[in-house]
LUMFI-66716 format. One record per atom (N, C-alpha, C): atom name; chain; residue in one letter; x, z, y. Coordinates in nm, 4 decimals. Atoms other than C-alpha are relative to their C-alpha. Layout:
N
<pt "CA","A","A",<X,Z,Y>>
...
// end
This chain:
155
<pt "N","A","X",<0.0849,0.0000,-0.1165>>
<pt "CA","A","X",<0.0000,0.0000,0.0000>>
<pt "C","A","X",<0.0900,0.0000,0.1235>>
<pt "N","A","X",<-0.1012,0.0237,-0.1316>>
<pt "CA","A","X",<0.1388,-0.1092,0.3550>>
<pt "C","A","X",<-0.1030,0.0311,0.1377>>
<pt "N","A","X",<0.0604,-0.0447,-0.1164>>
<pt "CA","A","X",<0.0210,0.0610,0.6740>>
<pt "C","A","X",<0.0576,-0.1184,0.1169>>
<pt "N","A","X",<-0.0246,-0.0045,-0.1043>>
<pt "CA","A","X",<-0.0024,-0.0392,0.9967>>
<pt "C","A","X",<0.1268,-0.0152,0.0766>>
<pt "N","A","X",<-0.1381,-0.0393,-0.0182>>
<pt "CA","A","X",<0.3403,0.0774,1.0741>>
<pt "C","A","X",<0.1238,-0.0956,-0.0458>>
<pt "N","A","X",<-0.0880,0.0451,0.0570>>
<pt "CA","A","X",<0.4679,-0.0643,0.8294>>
<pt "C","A","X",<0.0734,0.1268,-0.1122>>
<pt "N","A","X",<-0.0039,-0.1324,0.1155>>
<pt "CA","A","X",<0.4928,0.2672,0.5816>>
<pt "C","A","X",<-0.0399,-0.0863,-0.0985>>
<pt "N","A","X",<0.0126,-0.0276,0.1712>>
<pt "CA","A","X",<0.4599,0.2243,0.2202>>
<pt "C","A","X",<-0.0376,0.0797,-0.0768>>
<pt "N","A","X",<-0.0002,-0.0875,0.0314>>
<pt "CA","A","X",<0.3382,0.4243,-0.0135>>
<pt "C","A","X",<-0.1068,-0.0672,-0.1445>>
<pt "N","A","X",<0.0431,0.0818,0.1177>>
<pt "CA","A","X",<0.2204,0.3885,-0.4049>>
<pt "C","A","X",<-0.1137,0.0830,-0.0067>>
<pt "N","A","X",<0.0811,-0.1018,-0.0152>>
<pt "CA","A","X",<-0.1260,0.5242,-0.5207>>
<pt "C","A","X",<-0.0492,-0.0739,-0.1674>>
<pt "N","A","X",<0.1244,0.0512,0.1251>>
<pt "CA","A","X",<-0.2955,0.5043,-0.8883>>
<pt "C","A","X",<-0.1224,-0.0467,-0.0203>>
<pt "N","A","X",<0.1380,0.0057,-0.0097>>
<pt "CA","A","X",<-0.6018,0.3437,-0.9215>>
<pt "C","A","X",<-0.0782,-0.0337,-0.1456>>
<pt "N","A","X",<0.0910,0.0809,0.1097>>
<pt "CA","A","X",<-0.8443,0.3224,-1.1823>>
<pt "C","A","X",<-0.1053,-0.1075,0.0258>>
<pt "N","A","X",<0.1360,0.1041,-0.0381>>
<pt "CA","A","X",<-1.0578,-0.0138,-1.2120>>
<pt "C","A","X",<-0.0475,-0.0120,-0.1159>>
<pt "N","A","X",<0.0871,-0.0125,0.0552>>
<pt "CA","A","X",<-1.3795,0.0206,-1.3407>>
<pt "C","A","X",<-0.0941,-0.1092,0.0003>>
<pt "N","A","X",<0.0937,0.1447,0.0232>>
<pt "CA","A","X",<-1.6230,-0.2482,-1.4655>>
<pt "C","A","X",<-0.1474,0.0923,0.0621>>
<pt "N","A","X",<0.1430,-0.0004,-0.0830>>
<pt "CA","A","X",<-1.9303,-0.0094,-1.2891>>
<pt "C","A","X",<-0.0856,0.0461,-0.0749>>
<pt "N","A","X",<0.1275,-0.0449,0.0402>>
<pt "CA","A","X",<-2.2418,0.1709,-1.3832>>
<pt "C","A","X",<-0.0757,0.0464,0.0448>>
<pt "N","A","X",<0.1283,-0.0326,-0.1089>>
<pt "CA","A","X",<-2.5583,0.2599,-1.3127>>
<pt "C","A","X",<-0.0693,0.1518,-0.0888>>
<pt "N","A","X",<0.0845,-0.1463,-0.0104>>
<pt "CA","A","X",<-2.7701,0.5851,-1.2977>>
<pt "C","A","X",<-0.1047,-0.0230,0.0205>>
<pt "N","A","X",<0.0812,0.0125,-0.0540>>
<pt "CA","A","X",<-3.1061,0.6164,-1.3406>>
<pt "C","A","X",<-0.1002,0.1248,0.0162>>
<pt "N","A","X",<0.0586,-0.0837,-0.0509>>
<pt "CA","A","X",<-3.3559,0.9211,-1.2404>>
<pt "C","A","X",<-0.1608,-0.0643,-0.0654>>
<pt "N","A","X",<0.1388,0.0171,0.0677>>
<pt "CA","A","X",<-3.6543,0.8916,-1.4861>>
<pt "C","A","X",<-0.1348,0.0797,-0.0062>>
<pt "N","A","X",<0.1141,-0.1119,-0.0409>>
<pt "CA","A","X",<-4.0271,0.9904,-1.3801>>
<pt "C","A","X",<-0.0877,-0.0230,-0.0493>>
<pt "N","A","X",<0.1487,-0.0093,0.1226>>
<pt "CA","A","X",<-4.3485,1.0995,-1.5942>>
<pt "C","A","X",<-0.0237,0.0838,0.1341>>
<pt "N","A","X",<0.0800,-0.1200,-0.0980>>
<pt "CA","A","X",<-4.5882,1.2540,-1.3030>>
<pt "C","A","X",<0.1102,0.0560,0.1071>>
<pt "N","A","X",<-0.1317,-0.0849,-0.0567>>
<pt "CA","A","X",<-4.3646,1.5264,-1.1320>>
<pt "C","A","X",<0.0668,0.0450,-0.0712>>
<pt "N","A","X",<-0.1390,-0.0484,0.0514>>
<pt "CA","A","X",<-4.1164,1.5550,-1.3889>>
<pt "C","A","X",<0.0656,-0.1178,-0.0444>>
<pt "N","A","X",<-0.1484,0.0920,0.0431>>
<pt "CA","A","X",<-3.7887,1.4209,-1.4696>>
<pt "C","A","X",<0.0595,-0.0158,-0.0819>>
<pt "N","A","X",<-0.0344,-0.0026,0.1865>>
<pt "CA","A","X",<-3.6212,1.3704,-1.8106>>
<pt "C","A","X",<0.1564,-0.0184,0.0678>>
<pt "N","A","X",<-0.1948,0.0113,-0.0162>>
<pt "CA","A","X",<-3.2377,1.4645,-1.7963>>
<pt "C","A","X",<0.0495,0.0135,-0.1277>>
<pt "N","A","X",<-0.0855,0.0214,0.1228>>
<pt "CA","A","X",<-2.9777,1.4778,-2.0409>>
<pt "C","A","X",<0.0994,0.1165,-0.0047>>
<pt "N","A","X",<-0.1051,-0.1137,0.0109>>
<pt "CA","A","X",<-2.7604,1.7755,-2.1220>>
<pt "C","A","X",<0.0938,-0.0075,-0.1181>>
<pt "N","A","X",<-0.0890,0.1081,0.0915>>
<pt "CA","A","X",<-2.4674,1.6571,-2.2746>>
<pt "C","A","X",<0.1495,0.0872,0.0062>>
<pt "N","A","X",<-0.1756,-0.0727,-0.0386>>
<pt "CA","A","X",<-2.0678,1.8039,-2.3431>>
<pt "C","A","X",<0.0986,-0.1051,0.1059>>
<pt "N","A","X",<-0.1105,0.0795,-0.0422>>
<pt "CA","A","X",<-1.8388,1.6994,-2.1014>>
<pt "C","A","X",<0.1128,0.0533,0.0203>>
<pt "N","A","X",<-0.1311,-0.0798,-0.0177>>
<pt "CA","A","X",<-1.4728,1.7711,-2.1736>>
<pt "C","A","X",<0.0938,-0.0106,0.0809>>
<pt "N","A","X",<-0.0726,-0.0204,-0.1252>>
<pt "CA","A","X",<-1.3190,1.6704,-1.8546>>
<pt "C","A","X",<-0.0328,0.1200,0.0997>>
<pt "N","A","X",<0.0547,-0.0734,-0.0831>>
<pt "CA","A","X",<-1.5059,1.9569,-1.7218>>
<pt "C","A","X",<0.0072,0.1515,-0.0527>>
<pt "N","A","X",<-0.0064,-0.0931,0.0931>>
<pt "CA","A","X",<-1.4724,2.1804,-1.9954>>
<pt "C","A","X",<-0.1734,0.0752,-0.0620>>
<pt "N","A","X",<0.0934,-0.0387,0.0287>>
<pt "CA","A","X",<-1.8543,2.2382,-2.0573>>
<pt "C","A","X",<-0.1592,-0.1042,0.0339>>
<pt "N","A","X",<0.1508,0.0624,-0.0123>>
<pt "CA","A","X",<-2.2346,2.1374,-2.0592>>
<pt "C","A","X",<-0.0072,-0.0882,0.1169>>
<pt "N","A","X",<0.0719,0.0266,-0.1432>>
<pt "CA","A","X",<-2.3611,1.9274,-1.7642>>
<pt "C","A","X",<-0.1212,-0.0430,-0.0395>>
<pt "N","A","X",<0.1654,0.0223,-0.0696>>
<pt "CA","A","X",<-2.7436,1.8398,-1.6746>>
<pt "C","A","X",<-0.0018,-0.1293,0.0508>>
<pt "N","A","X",<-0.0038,0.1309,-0.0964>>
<pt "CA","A","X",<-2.7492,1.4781,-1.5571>>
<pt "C","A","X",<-0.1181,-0.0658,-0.0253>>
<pt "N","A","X",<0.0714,0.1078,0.0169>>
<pt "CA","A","X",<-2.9732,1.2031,-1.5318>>
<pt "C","A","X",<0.0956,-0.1307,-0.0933>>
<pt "N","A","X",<-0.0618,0.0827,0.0858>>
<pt "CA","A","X",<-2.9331,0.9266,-1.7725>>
<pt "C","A","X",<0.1241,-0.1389,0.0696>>
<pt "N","A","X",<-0.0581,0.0113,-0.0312>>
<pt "CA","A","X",<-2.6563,0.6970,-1.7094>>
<pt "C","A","X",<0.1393,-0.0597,-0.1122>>
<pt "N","A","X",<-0.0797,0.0699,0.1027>>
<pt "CA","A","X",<-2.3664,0.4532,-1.8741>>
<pt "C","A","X",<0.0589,-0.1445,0.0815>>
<pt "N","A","X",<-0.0745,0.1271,-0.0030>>
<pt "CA","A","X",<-2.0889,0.2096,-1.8127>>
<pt "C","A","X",<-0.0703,-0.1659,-0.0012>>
<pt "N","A","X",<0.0140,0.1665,0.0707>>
<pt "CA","A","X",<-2.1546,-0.1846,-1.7697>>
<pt "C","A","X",<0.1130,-0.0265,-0.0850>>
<pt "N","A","X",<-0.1127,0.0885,0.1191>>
<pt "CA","A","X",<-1.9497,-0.2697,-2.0837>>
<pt "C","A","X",<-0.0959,-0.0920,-0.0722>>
<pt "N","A","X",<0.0119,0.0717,0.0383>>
<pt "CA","A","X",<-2.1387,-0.4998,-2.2116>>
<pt "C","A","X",<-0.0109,-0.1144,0.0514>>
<pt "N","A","X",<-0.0568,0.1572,-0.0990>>
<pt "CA","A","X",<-2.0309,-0.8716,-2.0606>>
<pt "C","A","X",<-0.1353,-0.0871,0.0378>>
<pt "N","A","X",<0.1651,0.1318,-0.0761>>
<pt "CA","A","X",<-2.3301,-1.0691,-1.8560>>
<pt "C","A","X",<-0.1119,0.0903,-0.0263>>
<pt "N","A","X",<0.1527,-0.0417,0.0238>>
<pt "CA","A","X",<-2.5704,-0.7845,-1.9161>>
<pt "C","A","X",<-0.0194,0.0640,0.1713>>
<pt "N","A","X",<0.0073,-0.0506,-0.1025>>
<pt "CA","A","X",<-2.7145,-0.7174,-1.5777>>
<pt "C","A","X",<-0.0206,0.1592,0.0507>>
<pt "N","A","X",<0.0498,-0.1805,-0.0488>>
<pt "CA","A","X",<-2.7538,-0.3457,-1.3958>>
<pt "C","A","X",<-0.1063,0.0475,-0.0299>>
<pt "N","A","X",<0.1569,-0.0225,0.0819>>
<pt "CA","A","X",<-3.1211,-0.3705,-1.4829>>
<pt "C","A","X",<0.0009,0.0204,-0.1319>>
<pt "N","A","X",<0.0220,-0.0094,0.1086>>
<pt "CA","A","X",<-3.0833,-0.4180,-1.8018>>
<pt "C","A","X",<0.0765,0.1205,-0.0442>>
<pt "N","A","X",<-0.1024,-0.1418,0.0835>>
<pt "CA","A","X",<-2.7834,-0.1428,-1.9187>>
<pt "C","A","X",<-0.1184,0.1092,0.0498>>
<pt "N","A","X",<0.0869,-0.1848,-0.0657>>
<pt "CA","A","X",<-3.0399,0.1220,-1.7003>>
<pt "C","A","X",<-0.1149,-0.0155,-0.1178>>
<pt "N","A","X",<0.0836,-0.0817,0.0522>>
<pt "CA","A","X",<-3.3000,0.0651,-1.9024>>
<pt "C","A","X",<0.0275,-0.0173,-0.1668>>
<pt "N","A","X",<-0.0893,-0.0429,0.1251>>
<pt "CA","A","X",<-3.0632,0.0506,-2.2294>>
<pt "C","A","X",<0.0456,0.1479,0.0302>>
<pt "N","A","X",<-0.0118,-0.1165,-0.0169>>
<pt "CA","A","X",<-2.9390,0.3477,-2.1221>>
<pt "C","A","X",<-0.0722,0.0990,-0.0513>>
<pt "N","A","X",<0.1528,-0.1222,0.0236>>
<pt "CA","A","X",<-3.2655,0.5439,-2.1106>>
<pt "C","A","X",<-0.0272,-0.0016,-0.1289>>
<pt "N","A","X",<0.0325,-0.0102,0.1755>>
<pt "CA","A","X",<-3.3761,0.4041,-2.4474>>
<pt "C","A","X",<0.1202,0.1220,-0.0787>>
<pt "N","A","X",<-0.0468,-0.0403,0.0732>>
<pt "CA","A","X",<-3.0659,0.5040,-2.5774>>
<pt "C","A","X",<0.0484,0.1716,0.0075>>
<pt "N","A","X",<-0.0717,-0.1028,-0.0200>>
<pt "CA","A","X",<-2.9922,0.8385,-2.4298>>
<pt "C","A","X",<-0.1409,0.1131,0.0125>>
<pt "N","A","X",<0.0957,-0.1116,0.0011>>
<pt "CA","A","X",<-3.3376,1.0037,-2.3605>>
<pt "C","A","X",<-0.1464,-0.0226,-0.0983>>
<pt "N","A","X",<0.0898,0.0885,0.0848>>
<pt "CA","A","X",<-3.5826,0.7637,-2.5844>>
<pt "C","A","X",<-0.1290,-0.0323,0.0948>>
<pt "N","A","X",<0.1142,0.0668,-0.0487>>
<pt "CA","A","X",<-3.7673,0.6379,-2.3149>>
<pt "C","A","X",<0.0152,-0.1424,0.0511>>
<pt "N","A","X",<-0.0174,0.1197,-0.0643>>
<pt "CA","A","X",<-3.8270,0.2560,-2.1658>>
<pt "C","A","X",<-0.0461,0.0305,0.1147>>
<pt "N","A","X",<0.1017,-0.0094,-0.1222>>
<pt "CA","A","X",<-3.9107,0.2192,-1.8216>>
<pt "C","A","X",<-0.0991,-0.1206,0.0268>>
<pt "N","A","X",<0.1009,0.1445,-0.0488>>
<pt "CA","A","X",<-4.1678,0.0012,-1.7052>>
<pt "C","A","X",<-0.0006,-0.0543,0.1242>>
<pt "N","A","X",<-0.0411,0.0698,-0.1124>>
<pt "CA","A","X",<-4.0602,-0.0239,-1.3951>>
<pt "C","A","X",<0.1446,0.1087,0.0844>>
<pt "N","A","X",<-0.1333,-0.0475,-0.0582>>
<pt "CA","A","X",<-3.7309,0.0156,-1.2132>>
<pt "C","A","X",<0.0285,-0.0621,0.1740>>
<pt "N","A","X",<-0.0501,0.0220,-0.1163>>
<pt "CA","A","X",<-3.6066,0.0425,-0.8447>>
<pt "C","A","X",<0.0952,0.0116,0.1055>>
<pt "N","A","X",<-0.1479,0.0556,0.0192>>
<pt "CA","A","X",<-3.3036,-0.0419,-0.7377>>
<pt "C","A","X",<0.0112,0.1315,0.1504>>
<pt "N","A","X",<0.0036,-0.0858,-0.1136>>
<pt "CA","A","X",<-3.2388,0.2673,-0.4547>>
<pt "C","A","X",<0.1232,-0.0106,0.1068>>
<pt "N","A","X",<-0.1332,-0.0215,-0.0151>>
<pt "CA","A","X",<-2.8767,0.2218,-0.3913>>
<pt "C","A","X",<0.1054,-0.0140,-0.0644>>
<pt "N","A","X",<-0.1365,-0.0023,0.0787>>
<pt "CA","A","X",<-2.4857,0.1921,-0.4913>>
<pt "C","A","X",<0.0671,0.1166,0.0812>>
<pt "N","A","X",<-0.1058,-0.0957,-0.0486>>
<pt "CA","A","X",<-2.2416,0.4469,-0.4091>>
<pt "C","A","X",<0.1364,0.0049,-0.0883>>
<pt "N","A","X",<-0.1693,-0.0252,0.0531>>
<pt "CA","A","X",<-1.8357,0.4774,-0.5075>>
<pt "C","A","X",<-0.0110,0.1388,-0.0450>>
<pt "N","A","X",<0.0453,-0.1119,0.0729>>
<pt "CA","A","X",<-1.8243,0.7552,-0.7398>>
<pt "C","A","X",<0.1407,0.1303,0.0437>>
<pt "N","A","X",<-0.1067,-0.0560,-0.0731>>
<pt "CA","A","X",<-1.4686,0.8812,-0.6085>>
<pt "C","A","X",<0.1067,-0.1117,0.0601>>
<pt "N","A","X",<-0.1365,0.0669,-0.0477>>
<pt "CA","A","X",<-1.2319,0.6194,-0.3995>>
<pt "C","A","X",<0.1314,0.0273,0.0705>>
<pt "N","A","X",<-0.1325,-0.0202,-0.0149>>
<pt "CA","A","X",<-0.9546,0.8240,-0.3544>>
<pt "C","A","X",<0.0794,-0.0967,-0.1350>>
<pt "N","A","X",<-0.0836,0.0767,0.1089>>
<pt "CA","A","X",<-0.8625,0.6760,-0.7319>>
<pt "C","A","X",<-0.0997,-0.0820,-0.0962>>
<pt "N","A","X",<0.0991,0.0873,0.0377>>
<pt "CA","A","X",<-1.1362,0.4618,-0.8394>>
<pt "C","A","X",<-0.0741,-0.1113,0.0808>>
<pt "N","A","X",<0.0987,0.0791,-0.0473>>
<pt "CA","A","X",<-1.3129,0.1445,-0.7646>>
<pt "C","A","X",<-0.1925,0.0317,-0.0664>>
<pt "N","A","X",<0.1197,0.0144,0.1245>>
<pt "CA","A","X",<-1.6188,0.2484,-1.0082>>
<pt "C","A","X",<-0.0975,0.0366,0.1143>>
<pt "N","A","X",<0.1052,0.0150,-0.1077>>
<pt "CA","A","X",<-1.9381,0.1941,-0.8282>>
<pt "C","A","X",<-0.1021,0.0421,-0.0732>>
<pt "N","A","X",<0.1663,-0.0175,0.0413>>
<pt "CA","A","X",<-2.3038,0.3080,-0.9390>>
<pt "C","A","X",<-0.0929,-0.0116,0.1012>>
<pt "N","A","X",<0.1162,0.0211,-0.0422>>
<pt "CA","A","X",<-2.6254,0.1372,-0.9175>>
<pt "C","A","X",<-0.0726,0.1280,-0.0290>>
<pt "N","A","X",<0.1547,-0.0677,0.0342>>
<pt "CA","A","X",<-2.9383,0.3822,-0.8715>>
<pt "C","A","X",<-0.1001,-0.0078,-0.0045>>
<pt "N","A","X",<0.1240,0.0711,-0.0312>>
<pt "CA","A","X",<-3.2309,0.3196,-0.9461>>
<pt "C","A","X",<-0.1081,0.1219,-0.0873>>
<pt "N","A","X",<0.1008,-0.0658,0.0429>>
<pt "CA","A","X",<-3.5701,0.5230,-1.0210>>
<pt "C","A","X",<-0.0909,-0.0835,-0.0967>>
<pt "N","A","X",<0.0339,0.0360,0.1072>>
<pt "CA","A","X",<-3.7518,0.4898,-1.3122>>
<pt "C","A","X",<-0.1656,0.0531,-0.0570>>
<pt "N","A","X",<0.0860,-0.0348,0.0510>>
<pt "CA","A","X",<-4.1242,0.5094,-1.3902>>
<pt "C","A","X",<-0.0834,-0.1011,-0.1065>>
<pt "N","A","X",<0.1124,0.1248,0.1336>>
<pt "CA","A","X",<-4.4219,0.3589,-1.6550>>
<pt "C","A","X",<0.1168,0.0698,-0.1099>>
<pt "N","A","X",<-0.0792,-0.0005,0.0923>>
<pt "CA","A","X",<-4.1912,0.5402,-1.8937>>
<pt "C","A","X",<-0.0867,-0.0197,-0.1320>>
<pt "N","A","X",<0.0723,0.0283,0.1212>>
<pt "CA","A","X",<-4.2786,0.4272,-2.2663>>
<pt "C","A","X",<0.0875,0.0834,-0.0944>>
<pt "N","A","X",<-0.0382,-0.0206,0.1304>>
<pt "CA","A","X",<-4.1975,0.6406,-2.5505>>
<pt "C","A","X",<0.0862,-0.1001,-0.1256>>
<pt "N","A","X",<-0.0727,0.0674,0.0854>>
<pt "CA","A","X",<-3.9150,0.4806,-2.7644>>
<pt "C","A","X",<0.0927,0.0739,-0.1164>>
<pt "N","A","X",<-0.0673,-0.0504,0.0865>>
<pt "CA","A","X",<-3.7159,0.5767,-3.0766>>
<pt "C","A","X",<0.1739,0.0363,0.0839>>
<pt "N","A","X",<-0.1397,-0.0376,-0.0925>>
<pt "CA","A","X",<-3.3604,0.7424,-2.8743>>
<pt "C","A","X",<0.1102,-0.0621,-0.1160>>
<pt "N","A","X",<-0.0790,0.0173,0.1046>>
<pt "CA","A","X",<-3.0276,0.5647,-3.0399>>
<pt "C","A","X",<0.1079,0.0122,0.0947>>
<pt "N","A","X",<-0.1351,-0.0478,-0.0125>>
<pt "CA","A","X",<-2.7357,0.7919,-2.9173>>
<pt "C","A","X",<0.1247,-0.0653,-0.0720>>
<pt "N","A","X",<-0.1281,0.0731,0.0054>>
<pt "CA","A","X",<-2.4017,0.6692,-2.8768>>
<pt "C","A","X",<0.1169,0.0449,0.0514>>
<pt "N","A","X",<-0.1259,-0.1082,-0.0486>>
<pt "CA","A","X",<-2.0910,0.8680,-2.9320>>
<pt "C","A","X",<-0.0464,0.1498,-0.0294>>
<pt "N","A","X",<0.0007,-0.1377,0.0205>>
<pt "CA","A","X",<-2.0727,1.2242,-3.0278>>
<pt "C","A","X",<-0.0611,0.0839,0.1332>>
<pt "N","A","X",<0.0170,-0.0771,-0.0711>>
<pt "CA","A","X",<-2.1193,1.3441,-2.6848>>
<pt "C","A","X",<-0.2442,-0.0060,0.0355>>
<pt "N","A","X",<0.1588,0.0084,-0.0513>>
<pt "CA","A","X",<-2.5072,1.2058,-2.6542>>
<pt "C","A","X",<-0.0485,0.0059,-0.1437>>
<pt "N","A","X",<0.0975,-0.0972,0.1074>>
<pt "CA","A","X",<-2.6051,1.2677,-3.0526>>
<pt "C","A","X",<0.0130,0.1247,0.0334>>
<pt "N","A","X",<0.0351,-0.1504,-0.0078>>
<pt "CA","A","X",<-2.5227,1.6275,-2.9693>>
<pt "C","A","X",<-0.0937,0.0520,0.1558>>
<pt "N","A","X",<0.0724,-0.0366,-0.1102>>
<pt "CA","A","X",<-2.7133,1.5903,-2.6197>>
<pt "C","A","X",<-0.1472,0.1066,-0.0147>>
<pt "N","A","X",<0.1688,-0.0032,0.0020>>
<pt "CA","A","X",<-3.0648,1.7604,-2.5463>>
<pt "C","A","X",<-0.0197,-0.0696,0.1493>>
<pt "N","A","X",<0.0755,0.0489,-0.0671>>
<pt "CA","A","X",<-3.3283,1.6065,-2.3713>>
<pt "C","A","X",<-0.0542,0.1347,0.0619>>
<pt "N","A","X",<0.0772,-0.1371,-0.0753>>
<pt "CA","A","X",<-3.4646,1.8403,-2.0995>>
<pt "C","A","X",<-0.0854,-0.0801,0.1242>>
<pt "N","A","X",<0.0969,0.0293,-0.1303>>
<pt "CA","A","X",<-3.8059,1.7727,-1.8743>>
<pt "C","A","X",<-0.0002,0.1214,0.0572>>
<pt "N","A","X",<0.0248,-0.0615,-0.1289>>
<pt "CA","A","X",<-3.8440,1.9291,-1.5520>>
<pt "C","A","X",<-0.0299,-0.0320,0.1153>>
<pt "N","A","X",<0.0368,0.0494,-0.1314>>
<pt "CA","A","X",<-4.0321,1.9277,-1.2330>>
<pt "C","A","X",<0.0454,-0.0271,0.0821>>
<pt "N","A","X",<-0.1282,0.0510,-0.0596>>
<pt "CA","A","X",<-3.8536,1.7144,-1.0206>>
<pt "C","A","X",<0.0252,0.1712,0.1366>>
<pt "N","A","X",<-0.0234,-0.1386,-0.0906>>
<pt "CA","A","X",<-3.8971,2.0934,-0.7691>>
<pt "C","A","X",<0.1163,0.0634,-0.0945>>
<pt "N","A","X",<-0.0291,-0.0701,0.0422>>
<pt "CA","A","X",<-3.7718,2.2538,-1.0612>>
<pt "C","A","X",<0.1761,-0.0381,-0.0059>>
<pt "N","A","X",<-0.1411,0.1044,0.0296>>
<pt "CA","A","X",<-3.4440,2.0015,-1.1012>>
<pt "C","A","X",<0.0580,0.0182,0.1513>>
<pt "N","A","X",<-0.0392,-0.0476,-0.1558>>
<pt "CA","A","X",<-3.3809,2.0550,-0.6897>>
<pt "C","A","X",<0.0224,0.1468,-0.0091>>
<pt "N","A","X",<-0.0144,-0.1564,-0.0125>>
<pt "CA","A","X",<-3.4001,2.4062,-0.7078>>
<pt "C","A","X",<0.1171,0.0498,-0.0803>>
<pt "N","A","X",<-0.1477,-0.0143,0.0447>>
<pt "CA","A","X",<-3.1137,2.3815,-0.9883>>
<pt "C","A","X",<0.1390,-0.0936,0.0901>>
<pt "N","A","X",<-0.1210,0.0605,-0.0878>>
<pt "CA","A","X",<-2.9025,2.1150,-0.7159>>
<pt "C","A","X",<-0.0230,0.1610,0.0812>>
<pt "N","A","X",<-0.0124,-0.0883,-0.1753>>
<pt "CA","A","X",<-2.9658,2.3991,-0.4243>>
<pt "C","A","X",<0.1075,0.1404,-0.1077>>
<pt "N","A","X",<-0.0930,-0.0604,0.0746>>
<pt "CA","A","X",<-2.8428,2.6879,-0.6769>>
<pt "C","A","X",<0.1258,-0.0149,-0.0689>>
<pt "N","A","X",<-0.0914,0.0369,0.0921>>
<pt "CA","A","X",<-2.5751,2.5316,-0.8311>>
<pt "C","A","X",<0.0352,-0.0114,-0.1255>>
<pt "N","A","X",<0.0167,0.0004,0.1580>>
<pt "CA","A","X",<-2.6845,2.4671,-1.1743>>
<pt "C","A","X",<0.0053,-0.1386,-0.0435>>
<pt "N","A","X",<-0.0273,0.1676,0.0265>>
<pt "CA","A","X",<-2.6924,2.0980,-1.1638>>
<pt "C","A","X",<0.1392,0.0155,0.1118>>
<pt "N","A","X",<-0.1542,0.0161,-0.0777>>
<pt "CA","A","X",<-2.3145,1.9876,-1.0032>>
<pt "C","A","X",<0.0421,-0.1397,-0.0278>>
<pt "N","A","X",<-0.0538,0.1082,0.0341>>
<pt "CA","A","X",<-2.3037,1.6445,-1.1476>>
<pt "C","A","X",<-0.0538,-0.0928,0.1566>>
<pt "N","A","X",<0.0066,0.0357,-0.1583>>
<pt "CA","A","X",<-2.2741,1.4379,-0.8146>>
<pt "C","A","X",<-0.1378,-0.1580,0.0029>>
<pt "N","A","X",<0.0966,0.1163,0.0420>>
<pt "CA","A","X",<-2.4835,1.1067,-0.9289>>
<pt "C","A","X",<-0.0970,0.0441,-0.0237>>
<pt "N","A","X",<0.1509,-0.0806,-0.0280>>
<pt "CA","A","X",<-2.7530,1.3552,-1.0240>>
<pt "C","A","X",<-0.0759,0.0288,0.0872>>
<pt "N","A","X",<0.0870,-0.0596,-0.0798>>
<pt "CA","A","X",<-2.7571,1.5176,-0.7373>>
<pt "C","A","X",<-0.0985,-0.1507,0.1318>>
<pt "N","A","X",<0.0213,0.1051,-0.0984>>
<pt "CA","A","X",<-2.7660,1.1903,-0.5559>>
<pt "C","A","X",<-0.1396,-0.0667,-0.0141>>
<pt "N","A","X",<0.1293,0.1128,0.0347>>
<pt "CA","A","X",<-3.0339,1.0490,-0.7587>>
<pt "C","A","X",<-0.1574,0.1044,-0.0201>>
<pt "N","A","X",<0.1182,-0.1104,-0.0471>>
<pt "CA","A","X",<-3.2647,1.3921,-0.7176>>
<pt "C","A","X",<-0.0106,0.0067,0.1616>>
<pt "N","A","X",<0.0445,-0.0314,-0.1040>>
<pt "CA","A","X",<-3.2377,1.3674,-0.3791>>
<pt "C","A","X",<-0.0888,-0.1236,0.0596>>
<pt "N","A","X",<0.0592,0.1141,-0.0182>>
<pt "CA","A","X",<-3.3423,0.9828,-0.3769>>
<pt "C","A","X",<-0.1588,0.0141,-0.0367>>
<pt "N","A","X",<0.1908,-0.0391,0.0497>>
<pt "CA","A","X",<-3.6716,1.0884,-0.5740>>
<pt "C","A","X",<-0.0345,0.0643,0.0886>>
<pt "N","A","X",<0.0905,-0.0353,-0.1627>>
<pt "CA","A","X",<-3.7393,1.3366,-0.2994>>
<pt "C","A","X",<-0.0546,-0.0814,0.1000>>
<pt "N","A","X",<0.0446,0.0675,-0.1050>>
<pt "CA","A","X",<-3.7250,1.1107,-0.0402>>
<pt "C","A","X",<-0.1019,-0.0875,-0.0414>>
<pt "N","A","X",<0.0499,0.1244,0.0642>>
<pt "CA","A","X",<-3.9033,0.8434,-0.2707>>
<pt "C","A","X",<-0.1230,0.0904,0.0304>>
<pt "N","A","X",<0.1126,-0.0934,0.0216>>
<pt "CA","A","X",<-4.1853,1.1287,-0.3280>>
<pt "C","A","X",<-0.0584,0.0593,0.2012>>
<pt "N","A","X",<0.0557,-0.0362,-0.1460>>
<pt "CA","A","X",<-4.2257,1.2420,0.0493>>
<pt "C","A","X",<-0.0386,-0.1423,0.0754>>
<pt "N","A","X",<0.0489,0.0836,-0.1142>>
<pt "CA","A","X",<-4.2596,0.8709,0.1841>>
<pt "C","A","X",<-0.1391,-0.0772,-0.0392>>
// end
């Protein structure tokens, strides 16, 4: 990297092929995922959520692969809320968000140890805010995508 100046200076970056997050709604509740994560050393609470690795499949589509596969629901309809950089001090990795209702009951097909040992947890999207304000949810895409349903829900 070359400043201005003319300084130098090296920096690591990870590049990421991108994923999306989605925030899934039945009525006033939300379907999350409570899952191990060992960069963290324990449980987190998130909304569903997964890598584009699969080549030409669009953002729409992995979100509502995702869901099937992580909480066993389809959506019936999806809306695209936003992207955000997930950390660019050392990442390009970007996530789509998008909200998720018309959910349909589907058979769940976990992928990877960390989401067969997941649970599925509903809660009122109040009840899911009230764990961002306390500090019981901490996953940052969560919180991002509980605060998008608020706003979605108040306008």
């Amino acid at each position: 990297m070359l400043n201005a100046e003319g300084r130098s200076s090296i920096r690591d970056v990870v590049r990421h092929t991108g994923a999306v997050a989605v925030v899934p709604l039945i009525g006033d509740e939300v379907i999350l995922i409570e899952q191990e994560r060992v960069a963290v050393g324990g449980r987190l609470l998130e909304i569903p959520a997964g890598k584009l690795d699969h080549p030409g499949e669009p953002p729409d589509a992995t979100a509502v692969r995702e869901c099937e596969e992580e909480i066993g629901y389809r959506p019936g309809r999806l809306r695209l809320v936003g992207s955000f950089f997930t950390t660019p001090g050392f990442t390009d990795e970007i996530i789509w968000l998008y909200l998720a209702d018309r959910l349909e009951a589907v058979t769940a097909n976990p992928q990877g140890l960390e989401e067969e040992e997941a649970t599925v947890v509903r809660l009122t999207l109040d009840e899911a805010l009230r764990r961002v304000e306390n500090g019981t949810i901490r996953d940052a895409k969560t919180i991002i995508g509980l605060e998008a349903a608020r706003r979605e829900r108040a306008s």
